[in-house]
N, C-alpha and C positions, 0 to 999 in steps of 0.2 A: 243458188250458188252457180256461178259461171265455169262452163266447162274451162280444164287446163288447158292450156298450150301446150303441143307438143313439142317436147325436146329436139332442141335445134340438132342436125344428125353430129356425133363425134369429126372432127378434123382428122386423117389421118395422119401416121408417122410420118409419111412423106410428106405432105401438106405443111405440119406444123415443124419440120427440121426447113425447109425454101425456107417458111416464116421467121426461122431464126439466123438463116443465114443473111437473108437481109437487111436483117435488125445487125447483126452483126458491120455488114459492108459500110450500113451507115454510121455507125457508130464508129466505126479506123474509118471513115472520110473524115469526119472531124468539123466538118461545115453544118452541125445540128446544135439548136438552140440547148441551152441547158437544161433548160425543165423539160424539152424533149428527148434531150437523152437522157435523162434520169426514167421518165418512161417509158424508153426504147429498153433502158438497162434492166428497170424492173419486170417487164414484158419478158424480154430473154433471158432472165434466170428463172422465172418460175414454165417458161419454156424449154429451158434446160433440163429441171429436174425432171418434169413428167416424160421428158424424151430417156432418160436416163431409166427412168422407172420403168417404163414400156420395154426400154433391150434388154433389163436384169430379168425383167418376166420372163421376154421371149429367147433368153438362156436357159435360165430354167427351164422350162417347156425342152429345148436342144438337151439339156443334161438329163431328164428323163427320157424322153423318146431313147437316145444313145442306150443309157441303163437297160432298158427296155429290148432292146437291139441286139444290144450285147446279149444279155438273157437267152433270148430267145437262140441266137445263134450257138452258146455255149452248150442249151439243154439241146440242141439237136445234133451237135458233135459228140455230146458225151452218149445221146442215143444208139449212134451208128458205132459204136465202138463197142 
């Protein structure tokens, strides 16, 4: 069996939001073939969601850290008291 390929590395969020803003720019110029922008369009919405998915994580992640924060700082005020 032939060894795998390694996975090509992930795009970052910044990476892949340019990529959709330019899929966007072209797409309000209006000067793209149809079946090109139908896979301009299908490109940017499945670039959409996962952009979408990556900032709800990285909420979450901010909503406990804070939790966490909070915590910490509440049990060391109620210590000193």
């Amino acid at each position: 069996m032939p060894p795998r390929k390694p996975e090509p590395p992930a795009a970052s969020f910044e990476s892949e939001f340019e990529r959709l803003s330019t899929i966007v720019d072209r797409l309000e110029a209006g000067n793209v073939p149809l079946a090109e922008m139908l896979t301009l369009y299908e490109e940017a919405m499945t670039l959409s969601a996962k952009l979408k998915s990556v900032l709800t994580e990285a909420e979450l992640r901010v909503e406990k850290l804070a939790a966490v924060h909070e915590e910490m700082t509440t049990s060391d005020t109620s210590e000193m008291n």
